[in-house]
C-alpha positions as CSV (number, residue, x, y, z in Angstrom):
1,X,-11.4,-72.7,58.0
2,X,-9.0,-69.8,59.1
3,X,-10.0,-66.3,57.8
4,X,-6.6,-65.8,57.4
5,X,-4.1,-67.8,56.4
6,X,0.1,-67.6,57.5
7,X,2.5,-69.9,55.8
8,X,6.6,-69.8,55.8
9,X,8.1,-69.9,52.4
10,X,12.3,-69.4,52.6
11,X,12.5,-66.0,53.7
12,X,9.4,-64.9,53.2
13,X,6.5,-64.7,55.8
14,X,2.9,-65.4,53.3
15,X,-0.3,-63.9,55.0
16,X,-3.4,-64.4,52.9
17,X,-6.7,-62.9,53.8
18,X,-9.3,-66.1,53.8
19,X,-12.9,-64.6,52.8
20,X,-13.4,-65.3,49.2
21,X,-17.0,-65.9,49.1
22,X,-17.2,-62.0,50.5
23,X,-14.5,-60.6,49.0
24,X,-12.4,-61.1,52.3
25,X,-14.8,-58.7,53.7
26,X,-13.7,-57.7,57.0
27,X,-15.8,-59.1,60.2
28,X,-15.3,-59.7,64.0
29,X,-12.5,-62.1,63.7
30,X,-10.7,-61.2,60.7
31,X,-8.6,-58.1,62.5
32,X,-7.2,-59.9,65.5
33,X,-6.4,-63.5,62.4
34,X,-4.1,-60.8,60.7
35,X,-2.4,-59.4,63.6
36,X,-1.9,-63.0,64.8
37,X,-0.1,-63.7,62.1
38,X,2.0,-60.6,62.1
39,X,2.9,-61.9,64.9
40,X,3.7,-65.6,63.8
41,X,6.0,-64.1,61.2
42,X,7.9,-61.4,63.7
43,X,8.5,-63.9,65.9
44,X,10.0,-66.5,63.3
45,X,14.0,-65.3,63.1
46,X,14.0,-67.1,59.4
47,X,11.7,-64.4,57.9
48,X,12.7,-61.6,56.3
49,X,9.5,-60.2,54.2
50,X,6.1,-60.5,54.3
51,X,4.0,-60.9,51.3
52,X,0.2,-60.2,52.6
53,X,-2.7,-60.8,49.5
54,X,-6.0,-61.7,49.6
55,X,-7.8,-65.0,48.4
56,X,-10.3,-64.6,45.4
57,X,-11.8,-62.1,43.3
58,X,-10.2,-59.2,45.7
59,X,-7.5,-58.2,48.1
60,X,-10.2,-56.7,50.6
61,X,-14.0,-55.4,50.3
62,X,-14.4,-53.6,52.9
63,X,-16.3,-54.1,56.1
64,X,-19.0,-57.0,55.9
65,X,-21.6,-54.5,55.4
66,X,-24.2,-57.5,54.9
67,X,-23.2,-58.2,58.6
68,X,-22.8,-54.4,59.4
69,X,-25.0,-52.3,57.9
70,X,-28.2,-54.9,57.7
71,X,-30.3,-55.6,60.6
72,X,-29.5,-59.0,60.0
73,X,-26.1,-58.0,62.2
74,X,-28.2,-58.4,65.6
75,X,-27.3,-57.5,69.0
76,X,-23.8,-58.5,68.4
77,X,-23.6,-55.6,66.0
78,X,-21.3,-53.2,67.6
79,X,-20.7,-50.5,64.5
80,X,-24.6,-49.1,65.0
81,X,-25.6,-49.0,68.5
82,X,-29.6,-47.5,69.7
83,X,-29.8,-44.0,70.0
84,X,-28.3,-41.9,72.3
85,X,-25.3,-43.9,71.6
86,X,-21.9,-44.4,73.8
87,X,-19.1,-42.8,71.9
88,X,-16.4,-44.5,73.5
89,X,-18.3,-48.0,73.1
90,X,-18.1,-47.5,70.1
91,X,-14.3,-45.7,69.4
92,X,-13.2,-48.7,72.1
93,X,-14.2,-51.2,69.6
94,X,-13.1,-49.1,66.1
95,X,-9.9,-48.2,68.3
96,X,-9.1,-52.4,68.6
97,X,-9.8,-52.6,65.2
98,X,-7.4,-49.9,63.7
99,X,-4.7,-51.3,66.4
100,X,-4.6,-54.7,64.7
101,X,-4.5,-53.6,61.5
102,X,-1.5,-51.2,62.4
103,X,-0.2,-54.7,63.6
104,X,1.3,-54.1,59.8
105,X,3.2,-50.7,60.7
106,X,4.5,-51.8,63.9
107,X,5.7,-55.2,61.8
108,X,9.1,-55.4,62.2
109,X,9.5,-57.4,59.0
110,X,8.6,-55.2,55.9
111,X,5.1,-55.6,54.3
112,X,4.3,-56.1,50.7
113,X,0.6,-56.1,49.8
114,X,-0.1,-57.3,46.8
115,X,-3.6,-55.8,45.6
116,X,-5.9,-57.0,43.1
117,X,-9.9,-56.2,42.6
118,X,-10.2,-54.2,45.2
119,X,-8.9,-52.7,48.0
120,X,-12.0,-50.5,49.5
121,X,-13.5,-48.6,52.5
122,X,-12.1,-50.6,55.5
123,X,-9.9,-52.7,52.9
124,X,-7.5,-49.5,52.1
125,X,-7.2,-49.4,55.5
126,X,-5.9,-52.6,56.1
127,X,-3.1,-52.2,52.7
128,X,-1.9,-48.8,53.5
129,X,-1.0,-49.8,57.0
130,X,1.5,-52.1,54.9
131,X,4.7,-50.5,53.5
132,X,4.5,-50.9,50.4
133,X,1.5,-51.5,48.1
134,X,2.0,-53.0,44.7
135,X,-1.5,-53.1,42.7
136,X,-2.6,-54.5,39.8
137,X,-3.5,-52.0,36.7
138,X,-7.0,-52.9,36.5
139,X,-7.4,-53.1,40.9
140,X,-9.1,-50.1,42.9
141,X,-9.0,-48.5,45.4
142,X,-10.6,-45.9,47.6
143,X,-12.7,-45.0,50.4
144,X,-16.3,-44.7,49.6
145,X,-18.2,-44.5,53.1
146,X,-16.1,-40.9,52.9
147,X,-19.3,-39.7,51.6
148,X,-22.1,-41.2,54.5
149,X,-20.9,-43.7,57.1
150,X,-17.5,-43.6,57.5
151,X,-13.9,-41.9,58.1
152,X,-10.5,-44.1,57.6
153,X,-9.6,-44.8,60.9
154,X,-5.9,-45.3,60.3
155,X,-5.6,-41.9,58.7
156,X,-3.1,-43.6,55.8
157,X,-4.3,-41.8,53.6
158,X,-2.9,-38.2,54.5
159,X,0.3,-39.6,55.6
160,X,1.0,-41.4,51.5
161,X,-0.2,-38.6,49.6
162,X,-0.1,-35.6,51.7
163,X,-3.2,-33.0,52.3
164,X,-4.5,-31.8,48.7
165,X,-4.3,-34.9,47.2
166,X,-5.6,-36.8,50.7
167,X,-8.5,-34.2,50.4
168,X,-9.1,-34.6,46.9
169,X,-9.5,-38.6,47.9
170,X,-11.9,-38.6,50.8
171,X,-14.1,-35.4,49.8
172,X,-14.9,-37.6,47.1
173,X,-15.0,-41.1,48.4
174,X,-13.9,-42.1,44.5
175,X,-12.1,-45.0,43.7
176,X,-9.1,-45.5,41.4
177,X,-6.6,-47.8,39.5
178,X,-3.6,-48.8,39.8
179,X,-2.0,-46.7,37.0
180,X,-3.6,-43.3,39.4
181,X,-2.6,-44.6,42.6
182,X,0.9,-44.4,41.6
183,X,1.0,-41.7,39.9
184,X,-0.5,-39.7,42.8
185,X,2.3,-41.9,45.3
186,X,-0.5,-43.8,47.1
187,X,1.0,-46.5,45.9
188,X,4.6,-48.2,44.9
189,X,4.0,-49.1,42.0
190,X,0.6,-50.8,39.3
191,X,1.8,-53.5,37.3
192,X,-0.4,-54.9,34.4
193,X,-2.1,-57.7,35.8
194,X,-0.9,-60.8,34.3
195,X,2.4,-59.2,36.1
196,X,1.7,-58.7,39.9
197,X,2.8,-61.8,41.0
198,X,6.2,-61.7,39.2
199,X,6.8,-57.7,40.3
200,X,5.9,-59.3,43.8
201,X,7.7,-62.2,44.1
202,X,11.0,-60.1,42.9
203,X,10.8,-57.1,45.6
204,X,10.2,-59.8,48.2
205,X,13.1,-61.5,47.0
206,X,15.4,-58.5,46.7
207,X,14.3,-57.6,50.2
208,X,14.8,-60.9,51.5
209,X,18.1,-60.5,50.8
210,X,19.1,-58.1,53.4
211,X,19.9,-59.4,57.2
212,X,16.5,-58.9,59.3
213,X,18.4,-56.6,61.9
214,X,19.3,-54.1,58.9
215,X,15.3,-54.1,57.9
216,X,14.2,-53.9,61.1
217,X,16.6,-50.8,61.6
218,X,15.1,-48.8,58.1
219,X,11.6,-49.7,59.3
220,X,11.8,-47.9,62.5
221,X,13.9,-44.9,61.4
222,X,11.4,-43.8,58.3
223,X,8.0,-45.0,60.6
224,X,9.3,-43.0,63.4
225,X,9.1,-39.9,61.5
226,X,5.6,-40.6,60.9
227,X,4.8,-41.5,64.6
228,X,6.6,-37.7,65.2
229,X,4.2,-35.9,63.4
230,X,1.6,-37.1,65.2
231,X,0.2,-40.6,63.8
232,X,-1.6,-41.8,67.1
233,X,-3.2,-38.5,67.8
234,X,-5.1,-38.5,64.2
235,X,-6.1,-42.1,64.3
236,X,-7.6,-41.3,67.6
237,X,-9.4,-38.4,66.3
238,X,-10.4,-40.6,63.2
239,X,-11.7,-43.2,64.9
240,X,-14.0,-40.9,66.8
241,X,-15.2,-39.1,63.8
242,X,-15.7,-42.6,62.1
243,X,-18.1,-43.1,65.2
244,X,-19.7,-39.9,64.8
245,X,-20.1,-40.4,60.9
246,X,-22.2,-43.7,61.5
247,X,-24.3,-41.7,64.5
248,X,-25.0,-38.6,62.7
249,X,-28.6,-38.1,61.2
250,X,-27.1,-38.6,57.4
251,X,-25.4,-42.3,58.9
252,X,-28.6,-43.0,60.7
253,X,-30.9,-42.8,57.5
254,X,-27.9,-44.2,55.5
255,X,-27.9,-48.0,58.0
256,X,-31.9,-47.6,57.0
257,X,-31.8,-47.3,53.7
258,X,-30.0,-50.2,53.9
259,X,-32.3,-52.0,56.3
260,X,-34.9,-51.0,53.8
261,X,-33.8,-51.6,50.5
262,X,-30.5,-53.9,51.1
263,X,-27.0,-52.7,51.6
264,X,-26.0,-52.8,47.2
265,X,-28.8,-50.2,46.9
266,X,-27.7,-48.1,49.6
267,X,-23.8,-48.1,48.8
268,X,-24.9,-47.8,44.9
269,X,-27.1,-44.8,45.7
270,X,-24.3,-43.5,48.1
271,X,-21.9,-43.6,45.8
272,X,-23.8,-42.4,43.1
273,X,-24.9,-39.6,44.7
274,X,-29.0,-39.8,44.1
275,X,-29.8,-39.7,47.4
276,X,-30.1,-37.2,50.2
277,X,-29.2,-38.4,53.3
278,X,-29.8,-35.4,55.2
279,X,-33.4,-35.1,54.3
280,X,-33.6,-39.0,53.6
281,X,-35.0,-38.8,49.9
282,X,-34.1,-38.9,46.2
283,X,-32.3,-36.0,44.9
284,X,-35.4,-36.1,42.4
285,X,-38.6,-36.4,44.6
């Protein structure tokens, strides 16, 4: 079964992240499945819009972490390599990952996620590279590996809500609702949930409206002022750090914790904040 699914509807161009049973949590093959079918849909002269949404309980969980983070992952695990590590092994295979998801940006049909459950850690990543996020009231979102393990390597998040509010976000690695996402312009708009399709289904159909030359045109004025204050530069830097994050002594203890007492622990204790990762112990002890 595909990870992730592509289907034409009129105007519309339907990708659908294909994971369920893991809350579409991302692995090896699920980057480069999306950006194919960016691609399916750009090259397809009868679509207008793309609608992306996850499958299941959630639009996106994150990274695998089970996959990840465990040392179940096995020598195919790129994200945690033996120490002293190879930066740029390990920014070359972040750096693919970040490029596919940008697949979104670089769309030339508009993107409409559609969020529900969640959209976390690696998952934000993957939305905010859309263009417009619509969420559901009771869906989240956030970057929580902000604390040990992780930086967003697509560097959305400064670019939507600008630096107090980006910092406010990642020195925290909260998560929030729809209702605070829009209100702090992360997002387009949080609809009550028994609505999201509907407020969906009618921006894609309002957009679909317009020829695709005319959206292609909008697109690539507003993202080039983006690209113009730099874009490419801070996901490079961001997907170094990310490296570094998962290399430091904190990320080091943080991949044995999990190793130790399984990756729900870890990311609860994370998250929590009852553990110290620099001296690897309970806040308590």
């Amino acid at each position: 079964m595909s990870k992730v699914l592509y289907e034409k509807d009129g105007r519309i161009g339907r990708i659908t992240l294909n994971r369920p049973d893991v809350m579409n949590a991302i692995d090896d093959d699920l980057p480069r499945a999306l950006a194919d079918c960016v691609e399916q849909a750009n090259a397809d002269p009868g679509v207008h819009v793309i609608v992306l949404s996850g499958n299941g309980d959630a639009f996106c969980a994150g990274y695998d972490l089970t996959y990840y983070a465990e040392a179940a992952a096995g020598p195919g695990n790129s994200v945690t390599q033996e120490m002293p590590w190879d930066p740029m092994k390990d920014y070359a295979f972040m750096k693919r990952n970040t490029d596919l998801f940008m697949s979104l940006w670089r769309s030339y049909r508009p993107v409409l996620c559609k969020v529900h459950g969640y959209a976390v850690a690696g998952g934000s990543d993957i939305a905010l590279c859309s263009d417009m996020i619509l969420m559901a009231d009771s869906a989240e979102i956030g970057y929580m590996p902000t604390r040990v393990w992780g930086c967003p390597t697509t560097a959305m998040w400064v670019y939507r809500l600008g630096a107090e509010r980006a910092k406010r976000m990642l020195f925290t690695g909260d998560r929030i609702k729809g209702p605070e996402a829009e209100r702090l312009g992360l997002v387009y708009r949080s609809v009550p949930d028994a609505d999201l399709d509907g407020a969906v289904e009618s921006l894609a159909a309002r957009i679909a409206s317009v020829p695709v030359n005319q959206l292609m045109m909008q697109k690539l004025v507003v993202n080039q002022a983006y690209e113009n204050m730099g874009l490419q530069v801070t996901q490079m830097m961001a997907t170094v750090f990310d490296g570094i994050t998962r290399h430091s002594p904190e990320g080091i203890n943080f991949k044995q914790r999990a190793e130790s007492v399984g990756w729900k622990q870890a990311v609860r204790e994370r998250d929590e904040g009852t553990f110290d990762w620099t001296h690897n112990r309970q806040f308590n002890d």
